[in-house]
C-alpha positions in Angstrom: -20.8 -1.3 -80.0 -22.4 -2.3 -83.5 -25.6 -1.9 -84.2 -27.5 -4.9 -86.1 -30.2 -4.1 -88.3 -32.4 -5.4 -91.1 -29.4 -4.0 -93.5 -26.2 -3.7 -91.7 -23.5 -1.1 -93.2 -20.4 -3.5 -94.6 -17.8 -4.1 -91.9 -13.9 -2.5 -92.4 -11.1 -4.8 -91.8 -10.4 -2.8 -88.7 -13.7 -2.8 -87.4 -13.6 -6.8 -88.3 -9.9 -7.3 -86.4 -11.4 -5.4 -83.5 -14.5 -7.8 -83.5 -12.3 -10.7 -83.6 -9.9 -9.0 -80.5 -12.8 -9.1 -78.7 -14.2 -12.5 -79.9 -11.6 -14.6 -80.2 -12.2 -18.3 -81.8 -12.2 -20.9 -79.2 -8.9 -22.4 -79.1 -10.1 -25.8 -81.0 -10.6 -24.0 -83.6 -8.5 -23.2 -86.3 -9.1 -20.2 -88.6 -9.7 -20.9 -92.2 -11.0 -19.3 -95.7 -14.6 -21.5 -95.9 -17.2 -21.6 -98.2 -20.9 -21.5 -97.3 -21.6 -25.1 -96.1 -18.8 -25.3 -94.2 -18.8 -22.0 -92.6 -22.6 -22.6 -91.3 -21.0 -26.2 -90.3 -18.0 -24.7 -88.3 -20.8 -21.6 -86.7 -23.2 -24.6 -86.0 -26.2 -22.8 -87.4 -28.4 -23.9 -91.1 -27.4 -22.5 -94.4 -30.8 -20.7 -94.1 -29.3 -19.2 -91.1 -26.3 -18.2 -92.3 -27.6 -17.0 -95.7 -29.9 -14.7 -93.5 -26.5 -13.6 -91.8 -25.0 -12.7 -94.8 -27.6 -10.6 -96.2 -27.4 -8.5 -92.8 -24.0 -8.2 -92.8 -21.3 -11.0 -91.7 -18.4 -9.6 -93.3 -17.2 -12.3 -96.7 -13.7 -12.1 -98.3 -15.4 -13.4 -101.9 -19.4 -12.8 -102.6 -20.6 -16.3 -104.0 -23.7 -16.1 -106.6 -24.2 -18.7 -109.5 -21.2 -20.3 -110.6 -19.2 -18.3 -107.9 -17.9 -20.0 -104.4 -18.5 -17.9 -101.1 -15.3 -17.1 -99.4 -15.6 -16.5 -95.6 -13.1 -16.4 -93.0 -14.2 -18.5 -89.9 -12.9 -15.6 -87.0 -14.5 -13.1 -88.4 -17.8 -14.6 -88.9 -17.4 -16.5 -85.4 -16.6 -12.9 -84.1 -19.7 -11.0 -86.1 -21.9 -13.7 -84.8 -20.7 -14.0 -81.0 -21.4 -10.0 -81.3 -24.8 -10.2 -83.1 -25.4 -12.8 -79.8 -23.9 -10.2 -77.7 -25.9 -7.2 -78.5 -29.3 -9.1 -78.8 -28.5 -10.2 -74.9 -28.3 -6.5 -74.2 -31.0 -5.6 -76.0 -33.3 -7.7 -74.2 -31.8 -7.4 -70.9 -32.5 -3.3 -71.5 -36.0 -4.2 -72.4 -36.6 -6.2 -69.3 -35.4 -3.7 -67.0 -37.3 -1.4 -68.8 -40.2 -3.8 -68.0 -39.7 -4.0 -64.6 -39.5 -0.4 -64.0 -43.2 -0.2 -65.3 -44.2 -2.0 -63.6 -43.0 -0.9 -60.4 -44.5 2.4 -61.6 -48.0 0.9 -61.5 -47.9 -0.7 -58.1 
C-alpha cells in the first residue's frame, strides 16, 4: 500500500505498472499521453484539482512550467487517483472503527 502525504516520494515505472495492474482504466477508455486540461477532463476533476494532484505526486511523463506542455499518461493518473480514493476509504474506515471502539469503552 502507498502512503499519500502532503509531499509524496516520485513513483517508479514499476511501482506505476503495478498501480495500473490493480487499477485498470475502465474499458471506455482509451489510454493516451494528455496534457493538463485534458487529463483533469478525462479524471473528471478541476485543473485546481489536478494541479493539487500533481504537486503530491501523480506520476507525469513531461513536467509542464511556462512555455512547457504537461505530459501525463491517462492509466497511470487514473490508477494513482483510484488508489489516493482507495487509501483515504481505508483511512477513514480505520478511524471509524477506531471511533466506535471508544466509545464502546465509555458505555
Amino acid at each position: 500500500m502507498f502512503f499519500w502525504s502532503k509531499a509524496m516520494k516520485e513513483l517508479t515505472e514499476a511501482e506505476i505498472d503495478e498501480l495500473i495492474d490493480r487499477f485498470p482504466l475502465p474499458n471506455d477508455r482509451e489510454d493516451a499521453i494528455l496534457g493538463l486540461g485534458d487529463t483533469a477532463l478525462a479524471l473528471g476533476v478541476s485543473l485546481p484539482t489536478m494541479q493539487r494532484y500533481l504537486k503530491i505526486g501523480l506520476p507525469a511523463i513531461k513536467r509542464g512550467g511556462i512555455g512547457r506542455l504537461w505530459r501525463i499518461r491517462l492509466a497511470a493518473a487514473w490508477a494513482w487517483r483510484e488508489a489516493l480514493i482507495a487509501e483515504r476509504v481505508e483511512s477513514k474506515a480505520k478511524v471509524q472503527k477506531a471511533r466506535s471502539a471508544l466509545a464502546c469503552q465509555r458505555h
